[in-house]
N, C-alpha and C positions, 0 to 999 in steps of 0.2 A: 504494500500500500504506500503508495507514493504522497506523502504530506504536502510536495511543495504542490503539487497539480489540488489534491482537495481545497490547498489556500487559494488557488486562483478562482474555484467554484463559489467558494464559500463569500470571495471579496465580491464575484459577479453579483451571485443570488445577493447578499445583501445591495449592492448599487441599484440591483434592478426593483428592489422593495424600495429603497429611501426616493427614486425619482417617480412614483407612484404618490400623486402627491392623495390619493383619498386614503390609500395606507400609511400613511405619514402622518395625515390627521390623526386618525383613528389610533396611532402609537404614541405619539408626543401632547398634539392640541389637546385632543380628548380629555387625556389622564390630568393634563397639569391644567387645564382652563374648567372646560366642562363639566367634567366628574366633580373638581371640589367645588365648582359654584351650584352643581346638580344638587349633595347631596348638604353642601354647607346652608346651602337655599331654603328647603327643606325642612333640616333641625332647625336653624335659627327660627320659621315661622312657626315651626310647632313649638318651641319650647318658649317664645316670645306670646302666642296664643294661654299658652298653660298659664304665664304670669300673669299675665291680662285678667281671668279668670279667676285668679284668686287676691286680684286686686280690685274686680268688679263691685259693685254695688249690687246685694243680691235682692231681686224681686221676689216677696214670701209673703202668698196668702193664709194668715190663721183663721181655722172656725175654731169658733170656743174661744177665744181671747181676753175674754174675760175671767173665766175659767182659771188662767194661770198667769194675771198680772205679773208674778213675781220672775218667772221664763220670758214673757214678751218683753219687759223690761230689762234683762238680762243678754238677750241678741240686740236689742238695739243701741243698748251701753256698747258692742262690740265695733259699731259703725261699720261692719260689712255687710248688713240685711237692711232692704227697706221693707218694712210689712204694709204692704197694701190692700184694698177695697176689694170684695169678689168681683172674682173678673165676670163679665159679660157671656163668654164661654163657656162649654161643661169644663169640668177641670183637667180631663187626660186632654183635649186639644189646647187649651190654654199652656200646660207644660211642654205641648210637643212642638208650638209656635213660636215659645219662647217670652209668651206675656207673663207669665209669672214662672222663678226656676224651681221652687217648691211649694207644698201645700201640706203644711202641719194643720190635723185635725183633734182637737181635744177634748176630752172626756168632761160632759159637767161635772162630774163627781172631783176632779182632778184634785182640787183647790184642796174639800176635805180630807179626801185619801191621806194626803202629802202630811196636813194638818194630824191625823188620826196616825200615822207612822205606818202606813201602809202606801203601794206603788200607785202614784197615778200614769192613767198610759194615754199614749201620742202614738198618733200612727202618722209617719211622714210619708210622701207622697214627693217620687219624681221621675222623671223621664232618661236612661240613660242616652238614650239617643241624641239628646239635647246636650252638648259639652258644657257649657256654664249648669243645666241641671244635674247631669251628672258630678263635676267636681263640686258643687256647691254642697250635694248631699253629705259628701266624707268627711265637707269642714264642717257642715250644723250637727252633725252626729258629734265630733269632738266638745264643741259651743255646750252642746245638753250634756257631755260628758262631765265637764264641770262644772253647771249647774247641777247637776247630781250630787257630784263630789261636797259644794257648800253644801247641802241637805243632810248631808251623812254628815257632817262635820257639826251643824246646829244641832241632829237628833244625839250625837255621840256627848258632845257641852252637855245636854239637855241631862243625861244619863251620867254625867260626871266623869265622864269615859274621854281618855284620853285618844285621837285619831290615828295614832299609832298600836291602837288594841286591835283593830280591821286592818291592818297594817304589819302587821310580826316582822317581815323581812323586805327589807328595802334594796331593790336591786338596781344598779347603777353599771349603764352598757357603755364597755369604754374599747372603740376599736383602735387596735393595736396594727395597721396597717398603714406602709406608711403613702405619700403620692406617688410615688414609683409603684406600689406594689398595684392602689387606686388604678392607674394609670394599664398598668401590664393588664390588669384584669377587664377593663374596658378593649384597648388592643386586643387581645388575648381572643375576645368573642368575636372583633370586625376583620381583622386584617386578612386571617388566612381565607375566609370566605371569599374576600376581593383579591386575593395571590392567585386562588385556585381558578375564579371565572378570568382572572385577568390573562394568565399565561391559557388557559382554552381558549379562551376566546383572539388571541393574538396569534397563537399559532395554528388556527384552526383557519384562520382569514391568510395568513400566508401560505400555509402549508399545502394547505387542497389546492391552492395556486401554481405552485411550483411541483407540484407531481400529478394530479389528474386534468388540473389545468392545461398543461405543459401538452397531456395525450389529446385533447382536446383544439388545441390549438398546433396540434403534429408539431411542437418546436419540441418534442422529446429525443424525437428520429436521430436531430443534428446534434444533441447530446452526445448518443449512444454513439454514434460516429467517432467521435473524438480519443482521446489517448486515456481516457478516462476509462477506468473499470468500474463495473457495474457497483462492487462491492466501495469506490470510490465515490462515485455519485450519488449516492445513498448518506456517505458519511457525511459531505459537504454538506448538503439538503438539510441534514439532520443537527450539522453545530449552526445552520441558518437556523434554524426553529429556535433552538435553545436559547443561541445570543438574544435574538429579538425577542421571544416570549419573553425572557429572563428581565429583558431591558422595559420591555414594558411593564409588567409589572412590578421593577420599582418604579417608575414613576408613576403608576396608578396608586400605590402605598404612600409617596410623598403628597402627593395628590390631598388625600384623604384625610392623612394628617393634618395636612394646613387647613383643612377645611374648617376637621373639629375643634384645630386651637385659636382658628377665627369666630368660630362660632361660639365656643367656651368663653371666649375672653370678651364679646360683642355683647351677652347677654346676662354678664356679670352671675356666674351659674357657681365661683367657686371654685370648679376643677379646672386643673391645668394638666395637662398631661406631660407627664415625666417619662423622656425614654433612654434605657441604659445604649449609650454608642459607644461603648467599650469595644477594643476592637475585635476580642473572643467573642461576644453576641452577634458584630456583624459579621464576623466568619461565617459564624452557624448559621445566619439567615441568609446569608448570600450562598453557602452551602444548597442551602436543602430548596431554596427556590431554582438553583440549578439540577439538583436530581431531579422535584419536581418537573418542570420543563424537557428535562432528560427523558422522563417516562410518555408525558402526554406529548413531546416531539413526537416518540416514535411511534405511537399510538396511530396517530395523524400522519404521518408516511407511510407505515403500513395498509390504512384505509385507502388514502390519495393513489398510492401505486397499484394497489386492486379496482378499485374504479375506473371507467370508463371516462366519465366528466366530472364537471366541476358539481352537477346537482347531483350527481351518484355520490358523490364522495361525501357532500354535504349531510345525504343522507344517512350515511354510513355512520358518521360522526355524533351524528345531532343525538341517539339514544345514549350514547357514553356523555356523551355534553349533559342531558337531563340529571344522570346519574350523578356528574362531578357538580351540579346542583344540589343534589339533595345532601350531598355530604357535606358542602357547602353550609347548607342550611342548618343540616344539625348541629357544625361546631358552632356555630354561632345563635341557636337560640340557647345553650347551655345544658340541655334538657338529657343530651347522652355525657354519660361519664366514662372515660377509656376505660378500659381492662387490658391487660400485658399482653393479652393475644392483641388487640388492635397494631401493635406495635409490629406487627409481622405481617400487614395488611398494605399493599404497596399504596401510592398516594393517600390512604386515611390516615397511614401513619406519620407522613410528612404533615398533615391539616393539622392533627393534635399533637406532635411534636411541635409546631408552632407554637401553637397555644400554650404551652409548657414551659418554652422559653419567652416569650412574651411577661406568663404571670409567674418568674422566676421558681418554677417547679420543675426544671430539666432533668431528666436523671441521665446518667451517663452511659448504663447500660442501654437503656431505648433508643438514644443517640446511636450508637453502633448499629444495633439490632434493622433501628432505620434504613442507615448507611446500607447497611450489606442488603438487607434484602432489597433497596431500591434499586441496587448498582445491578444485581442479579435480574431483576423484573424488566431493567430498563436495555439491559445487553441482550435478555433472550428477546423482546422485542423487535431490537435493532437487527440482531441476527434475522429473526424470519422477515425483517422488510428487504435486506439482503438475498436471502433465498427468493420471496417474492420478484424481484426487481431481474432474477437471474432467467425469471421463465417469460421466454417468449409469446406464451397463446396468454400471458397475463398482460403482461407487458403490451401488448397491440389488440390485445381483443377488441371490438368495435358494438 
């Protein structure tokens, strides 16, 4: 295998990607403009809406209000509730419209109950569908929480009881994590989902290009022609995938970041995100986004070189692409927890090895375990695109 002839393949195929100027978007523009004003665009209005919301003036019909002077009195000391008039409406369209965000109903009895040391009851009333009625419900539940709280506290005075008799043990939550760790764990759930579509999705958009493409457009032929061996032009093709997949997805990751530390920092939320650039951590991430891309490269040459055209190939692709979705998806809603078998599972175990080193939980044995069985998944691949590429009735089939 002749390296210096691969580097001339490898320098073309990438020249002929970079003067492509809609894949050129799609690798650079995208990641660093697009994507973070996509997804920075986004959080900023949802988590700008959320505030609004609990900085709203809340519209709240009581019946019974007389009933519990001492509660209506009690939210409106708060200045986050305006209690209003019955509305004009039945009440479930009045909440669904948004003319009032809740509707406490109260029991005549309320007043004596409370008086007599017995519960009076309220039944609230909202719409989740409604976002200000929805959050508005979890703040008035806290509101009557400690109204409750003074009630137990006059009945216990009353009874000569100290408020610490309902009280034995006092627990006080003190998280012991620090902004880096904050930080990794937030990363941790985003990043490798956006590694994994980002390197599919960038080698998927070159790849089928440059091998079933190629058959398509018979500029294969004038390949095969050349001084290059089969097992040669397979390998070029293949460090084309990696490099670019690779390069694009980091700067889909950088992308990302600036997003959420404009967005963090624009909505006064608090978090800042802290990330270790030590240069052991970006070993390991520049590592494992290159086996990554190693694997789904060859993946995507071997489909491209069996295919006929570019929508064969595509199709070929697009069920592994659902798939690297949903793995996708599950490290990042949190909801699966690895087991040391996943660690012997080829790209799931680069996703949650991410995620590991991300929320500073690497262990060094899965590291390895990775390593080898990547290196192993990604070679027998490369070999049968190799063997593919060697047979003729594939290679030309029409």
């Amino acid at each position: 295998m002749n390296w210096n002839k691969i580097k001339v393949l490898l320098f073309k195929e990438i020249k002929g990607v970079v003067r492509d100027r809609k894949t050129f978007m799609m690798m650079v523009i995208f990641p660093l403009v697009f994507l973070p004003v996509l997804i920075g665009g986004i959080t900023y209005f949802q988590m700008k809406t959320m505030q609004g919301n609990m900085e709203e003036i809340v519209p709240v019909y009581i019946e019974g209000r007389e009933y519990a002077t001492g509660l209506v009195g009690y939210l409106k000391s708060s200045g986050d509730y305006k209690i209003v008039d019955q509305p004009e409406k039945d009440i479930a369209p009045a909440l669904q419209d948004g003319e009032i965000a809740l509707y406490l109903k109260i029991e005549p009895a309320f007043h004596q109950k409370i008086i007599a040391g017995n519960s009076g009851e309220i039944k609230l009333f909202y719409n989740n569908t409604n976002t200000l009625s929805d959050s508005s419900s979890k703040r008035i539940l806290q509101l009557i929480a400690g109204y409750t709280a003074q009630i137990v506290e006059q009945r216990l005075k009353g009874l000569q009881l100290s408020p610490y008799f309902i009280e034995p043990v006092k627990l006080e939550l003190v998280n012991t994590a620090t902004e880096q760790e904050k930080s990794g764990r937030f990363l941790g759930m985003m990043i490798p989902y956006f590694v994994i579509i980002s390197i599919f999705i960038g080698a998927m958009n070159i790849g089928i290009n440059i091998t079933s493409g190629e058959k398509e457009k018979e500029t294969l032929s004038t390949l095969l022609v050349t001084q290059l061996t089969r097992s040669e032009i397979v390998v070029g093709k293949l460090l084309t995938l990696i490099i670019l997949s690779t390069f694009s997805a980091i700067l889909n990751i950088v992308g990302i970041v600036l997003a959420y530390q404009f967005v963090f920092s624009s909505v006064g939320s608090g978090m800042e995100l802290v990330i270790d650039l030590s240069a052991n951590t970006l070993f390991k991430l520049g590592g494992l986004f290159v086996l990554l891309a190693f694997i789904v490269s060859g993946i995507i040459i071997l489909a491209g070189s069996f295919a006929r055209n570019i929508k064969e190939g595509n199709s070929y692709v697009m069920p592994i692409y659902m798939v690297v979705i949903l793995i996708g998806v599950l490290s990042m809603s949190g909801a699966f927890q690895p087991a040391g078998f996943i660690y012997y599972l080829p790209i799931v175990n680069i996703i949650f090895l991410l995620q590991d080193i991300f929320m500073l939980q690497a262990n060094l044995l899965h590291l390895w375990i990775t390593i080898i069985t990547s290196l192993v998944f990604g070679g027998l691949i490369s070999y049968l695109s190799v063997k593919l590429f060697q047979r003729e009735e594939i290679i030309f089939r029409t």
